[in-house]
C-alpha positions as CSV (number, residue, x, y, z in Angstrom):
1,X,31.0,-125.9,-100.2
2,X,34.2,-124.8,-98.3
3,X,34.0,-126.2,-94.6
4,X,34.3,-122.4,-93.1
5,X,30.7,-121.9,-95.6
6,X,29.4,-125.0,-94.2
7,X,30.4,-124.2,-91.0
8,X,28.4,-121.2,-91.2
9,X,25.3,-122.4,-93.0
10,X,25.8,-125.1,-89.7
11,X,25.3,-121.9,-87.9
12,X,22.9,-120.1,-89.3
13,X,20.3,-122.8,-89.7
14,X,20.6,-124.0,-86.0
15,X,17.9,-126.0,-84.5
16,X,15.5,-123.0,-83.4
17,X,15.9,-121.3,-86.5
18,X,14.8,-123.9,-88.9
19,X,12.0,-124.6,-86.2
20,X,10.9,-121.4,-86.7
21,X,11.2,-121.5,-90.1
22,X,9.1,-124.9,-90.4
23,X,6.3,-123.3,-88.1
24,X,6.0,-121.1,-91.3
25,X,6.7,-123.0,-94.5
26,X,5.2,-126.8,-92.9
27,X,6.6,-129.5,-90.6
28,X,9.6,-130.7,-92.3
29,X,10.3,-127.9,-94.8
30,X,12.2,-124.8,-95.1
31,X,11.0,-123.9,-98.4
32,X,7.3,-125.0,-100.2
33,X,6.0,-128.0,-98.5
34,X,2.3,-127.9,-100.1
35,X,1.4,-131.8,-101.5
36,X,1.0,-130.1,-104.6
37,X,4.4,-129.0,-105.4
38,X,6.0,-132.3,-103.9
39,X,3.5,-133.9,-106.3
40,X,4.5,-131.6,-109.3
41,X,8.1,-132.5,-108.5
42,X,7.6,-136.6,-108.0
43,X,5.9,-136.2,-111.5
44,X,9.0,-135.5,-113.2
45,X,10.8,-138.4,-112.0
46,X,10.5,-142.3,-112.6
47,X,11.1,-143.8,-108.9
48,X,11.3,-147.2,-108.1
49,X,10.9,-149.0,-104.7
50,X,15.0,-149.9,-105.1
51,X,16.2,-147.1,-106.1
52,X,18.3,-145.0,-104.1
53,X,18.4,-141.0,-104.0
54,X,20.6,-138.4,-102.3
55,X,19.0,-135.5,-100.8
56,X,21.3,-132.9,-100.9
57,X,20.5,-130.3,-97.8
58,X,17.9,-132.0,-96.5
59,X,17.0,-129.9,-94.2
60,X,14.7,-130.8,-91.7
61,X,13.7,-133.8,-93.6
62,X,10.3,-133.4,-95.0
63,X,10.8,-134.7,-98.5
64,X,13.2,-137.7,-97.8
65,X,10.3,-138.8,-95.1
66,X,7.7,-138.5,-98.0
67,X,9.8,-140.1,-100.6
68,X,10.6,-143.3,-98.4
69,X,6.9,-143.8,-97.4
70,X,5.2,-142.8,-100.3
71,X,7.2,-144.5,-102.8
72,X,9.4,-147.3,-101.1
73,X,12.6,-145.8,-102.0
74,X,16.2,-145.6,-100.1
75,X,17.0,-141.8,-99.1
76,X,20.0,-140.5,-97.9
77,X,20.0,-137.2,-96.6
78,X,22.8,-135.1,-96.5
79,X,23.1,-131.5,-94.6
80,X,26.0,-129.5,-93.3
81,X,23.7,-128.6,-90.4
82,X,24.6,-131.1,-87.4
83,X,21.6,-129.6,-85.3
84,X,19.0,-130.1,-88.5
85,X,20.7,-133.6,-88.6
86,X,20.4,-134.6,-85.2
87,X,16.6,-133.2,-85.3
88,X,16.0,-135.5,-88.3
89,X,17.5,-138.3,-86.3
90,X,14.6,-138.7,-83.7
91,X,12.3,-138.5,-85.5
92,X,12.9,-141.4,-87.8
93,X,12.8,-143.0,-84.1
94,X,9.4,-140.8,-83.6
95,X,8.4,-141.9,-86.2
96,X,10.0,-145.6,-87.2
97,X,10.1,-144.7,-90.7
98,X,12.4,-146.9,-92.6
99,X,14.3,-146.2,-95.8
100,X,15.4,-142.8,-94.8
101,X,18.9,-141.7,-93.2
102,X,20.7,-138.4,-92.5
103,X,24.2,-137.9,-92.3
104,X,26.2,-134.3,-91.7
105,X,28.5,-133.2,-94.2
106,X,29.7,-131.3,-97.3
107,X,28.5,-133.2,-100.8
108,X,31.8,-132.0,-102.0
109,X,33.9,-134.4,-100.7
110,X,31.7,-136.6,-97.9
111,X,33.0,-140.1,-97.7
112,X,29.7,-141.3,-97.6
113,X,29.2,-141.0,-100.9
114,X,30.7,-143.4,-103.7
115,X,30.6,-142.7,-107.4
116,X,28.1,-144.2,-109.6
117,X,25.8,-145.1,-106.2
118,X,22.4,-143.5,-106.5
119,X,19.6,-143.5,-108.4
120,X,18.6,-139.8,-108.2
121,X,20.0,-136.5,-107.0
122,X,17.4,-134.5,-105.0
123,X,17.8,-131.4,-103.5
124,X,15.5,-128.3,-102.1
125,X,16.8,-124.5,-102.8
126,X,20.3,-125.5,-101.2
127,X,22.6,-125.0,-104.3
128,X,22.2,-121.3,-104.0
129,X,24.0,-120.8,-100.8
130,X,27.1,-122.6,-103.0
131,X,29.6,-119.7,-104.2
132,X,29.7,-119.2,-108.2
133,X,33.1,-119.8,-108.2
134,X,32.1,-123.6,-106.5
135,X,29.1,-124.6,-108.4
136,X,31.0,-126.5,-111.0
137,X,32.7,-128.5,-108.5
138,X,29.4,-129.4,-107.4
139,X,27.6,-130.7,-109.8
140,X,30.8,-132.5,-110.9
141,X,31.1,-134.3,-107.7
142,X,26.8,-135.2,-108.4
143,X,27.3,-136.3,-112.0
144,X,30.0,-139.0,-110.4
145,X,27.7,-140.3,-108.1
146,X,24.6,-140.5,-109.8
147,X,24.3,-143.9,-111.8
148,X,24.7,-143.9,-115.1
149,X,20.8,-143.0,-116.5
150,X,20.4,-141.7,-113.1
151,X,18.2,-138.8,-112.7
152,X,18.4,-135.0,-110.9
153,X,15.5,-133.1,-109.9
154,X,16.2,-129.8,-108.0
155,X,14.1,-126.6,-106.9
156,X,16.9,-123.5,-106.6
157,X,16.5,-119.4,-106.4
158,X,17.3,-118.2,-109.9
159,X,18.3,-114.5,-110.7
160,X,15.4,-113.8,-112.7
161,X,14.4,-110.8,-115.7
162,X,14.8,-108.0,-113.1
163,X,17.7,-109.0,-110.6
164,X,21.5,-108.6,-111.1
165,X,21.5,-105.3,-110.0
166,X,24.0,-104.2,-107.5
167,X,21.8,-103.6,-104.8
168,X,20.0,-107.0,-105.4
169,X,23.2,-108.8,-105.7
170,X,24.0,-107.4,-102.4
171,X,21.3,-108.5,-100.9
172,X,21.2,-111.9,-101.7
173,X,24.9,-111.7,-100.7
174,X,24.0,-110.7,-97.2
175,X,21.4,-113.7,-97.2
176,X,24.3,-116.0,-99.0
177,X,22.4,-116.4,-101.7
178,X,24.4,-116.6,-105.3
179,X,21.6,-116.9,-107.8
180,X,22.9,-117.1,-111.6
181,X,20.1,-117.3,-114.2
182,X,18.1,-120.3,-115.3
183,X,20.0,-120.5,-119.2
184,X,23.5,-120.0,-116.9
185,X,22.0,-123.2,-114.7
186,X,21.3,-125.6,-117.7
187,X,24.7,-124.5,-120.0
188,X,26.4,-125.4,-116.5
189,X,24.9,-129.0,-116.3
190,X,24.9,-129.2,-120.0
191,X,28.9,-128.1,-119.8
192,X,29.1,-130.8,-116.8
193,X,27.8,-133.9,-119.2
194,X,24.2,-133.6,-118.1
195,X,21.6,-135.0,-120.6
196,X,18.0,-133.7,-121.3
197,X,18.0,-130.6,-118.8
198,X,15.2,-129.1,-118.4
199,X,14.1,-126.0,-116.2
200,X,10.5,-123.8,-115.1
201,X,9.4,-121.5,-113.5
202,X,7.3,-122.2,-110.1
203,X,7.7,-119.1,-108.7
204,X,3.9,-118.9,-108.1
205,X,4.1,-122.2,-105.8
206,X,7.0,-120.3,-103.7
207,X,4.8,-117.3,-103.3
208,X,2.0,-119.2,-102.5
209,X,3.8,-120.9,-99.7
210,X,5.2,-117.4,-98.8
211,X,1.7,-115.5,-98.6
212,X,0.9,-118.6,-96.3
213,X,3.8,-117.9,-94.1
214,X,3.0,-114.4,-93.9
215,X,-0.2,-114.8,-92.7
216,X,0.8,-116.7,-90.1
217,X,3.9,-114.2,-88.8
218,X,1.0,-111.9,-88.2
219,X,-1.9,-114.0,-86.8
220,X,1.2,-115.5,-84.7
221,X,2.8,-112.1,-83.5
222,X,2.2,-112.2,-79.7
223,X,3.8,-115.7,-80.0
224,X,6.6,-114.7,-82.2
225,X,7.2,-111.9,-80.3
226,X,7.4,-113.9,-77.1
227,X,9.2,-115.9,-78.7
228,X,12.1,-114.1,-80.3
229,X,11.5,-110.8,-79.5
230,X,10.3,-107.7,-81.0
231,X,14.2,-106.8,-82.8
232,X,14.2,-110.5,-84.3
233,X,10.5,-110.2,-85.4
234,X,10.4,-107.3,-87.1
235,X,13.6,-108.1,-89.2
236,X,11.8,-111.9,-90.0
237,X,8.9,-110.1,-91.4
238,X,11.0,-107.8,-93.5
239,X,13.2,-110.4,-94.9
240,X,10.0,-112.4,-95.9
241,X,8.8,-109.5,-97.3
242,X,11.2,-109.0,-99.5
243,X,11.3,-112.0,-100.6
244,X,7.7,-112.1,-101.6
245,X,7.9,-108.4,-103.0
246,X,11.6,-110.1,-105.3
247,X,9.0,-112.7,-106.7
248,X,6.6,-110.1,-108.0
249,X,9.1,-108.0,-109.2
250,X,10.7,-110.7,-111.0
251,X,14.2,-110.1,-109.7
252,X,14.3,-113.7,-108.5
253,X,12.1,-117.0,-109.8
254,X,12.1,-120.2,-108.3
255,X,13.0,-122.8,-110.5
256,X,12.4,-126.9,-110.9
257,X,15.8,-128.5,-113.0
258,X,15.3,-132.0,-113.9
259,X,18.3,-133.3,-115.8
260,X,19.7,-136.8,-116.7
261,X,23.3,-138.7,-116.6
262,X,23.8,-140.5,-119.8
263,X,23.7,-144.0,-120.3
264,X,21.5,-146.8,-119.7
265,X,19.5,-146.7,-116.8
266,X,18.9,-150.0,-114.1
């Protein structure tokens, strides 16, 4: 992303925003954080112990944590959120987890990462925050690093049957997100020199984890009112929503990409 972008995303998700946000998606998550879903998305995978794999926006951490203890693996995560790093910082000394790093920076162009050096791409409903006319760079940058036979799995906002009209696309624009479609996602991977790219739709998991969310911003008002005030609140709950009302409607699905660099695999 362009450093002004990531210096705005750096903004935006500040610690005490993705706090809040975590109080409603689940500690460590600023999207679906139910052991279902991280179980449906392990599932696509083959992990190893020695393998290594990038988290791209890591967020607060919750799935590099799960994939270092669960499954022995190296993870380093990468976010262009200093606060979010530093908050994933302590607690890997909370929590003397091993495996698992964070770092602060833009995939782009980060020195920290080499080219053909991890095992497997990760990443968690960041990519649409990345401008259309910047996604190709992207995942240009990730086919380099990824290991030959290395592996991507992704969860991203896709525009779905009913979005892509203007006053959608302006919306998602005030909430930076710039969806394209799920066939526009895999001909861009395919395009990129991705193998075996596959997509589907788990929108039902998001609004799950919404509906959850939901029920908390209400049980939770006095405290969220306390909190952030009554101004704040009230445009939380309408954003949220939104977003649950853009899932039914089918202007937006949430989507699971698994895809594969060619060659043979270690």
């Amino acid at each position: 992303m362009p450093h002004t972008q990531s210096t705005y995303l750096a903004m935006r998700y500040s610690r005490a925003v993705a706090l809040r946000h975590e109080r409603l998606y689940g500690h460590g998550y600023q999207g679906p954080s139910s052991e279902e879903t991280f179980n449906d998305l392990t599932g696509r995978l083959r992990l190893r112990a020695d393998f290594r794999v990038l988290d791209v926006g890591s967020g607060l951490g919750g799935d590099a944590f799960r994939l270092a203890v669960q499954y022995g693996v190296s993870v380093l995560g990468l976010d262009s959120s200093a606060e979010l790093t530093d908050v994933c910082l302590e607690r890997i000394e909370e929590s003397g987890t091993l495996g698992v790093t964070f770092a602060t920076g833009d995939v782009r162009d980060s020195d920290l990462l080499t080219d053909d050096s991890f095992d497997i791409v990760w990443s968690r409903d960041c990519v649409v925050f990345v401008p259309l006319a910047d996604k190709l760079a992207l995942w240009r940058r990730l086919h380099r690093v990824l290991r030959p036979g290395g592996q991507v799995m992704v969860t991203d906002y896709c525009l779905g049957p009913r979005g892509g009209s203007s006053e959608h696309t302006a919306r998602m624009a005030a909430w930076d997100h710039y969806m394209i479609s799920p066939a526009a996602y895999q001909t861009m991977l395919t395009d990129v020199g991705f193998t075996e790219v596959k997509m589907e739709d788990l929108s039902s998991q998001l609004k799950a984890n919404m509906l959850e969310g939901h029920t908390r911003l209400l049980s939770e008002r006095a405290c969220f009112l306390e909190e952030m005030g009554k101004a704040e609140y009230e445009r939380l709950l309408s954003r949220w929503e939104r977003k649950i009302n853009s899932c039914d409607t089918g202007e937006i699905v949430w989507t699971v990409l698994t895809a594969r660099r060619p060659g043979e695999a270690r």
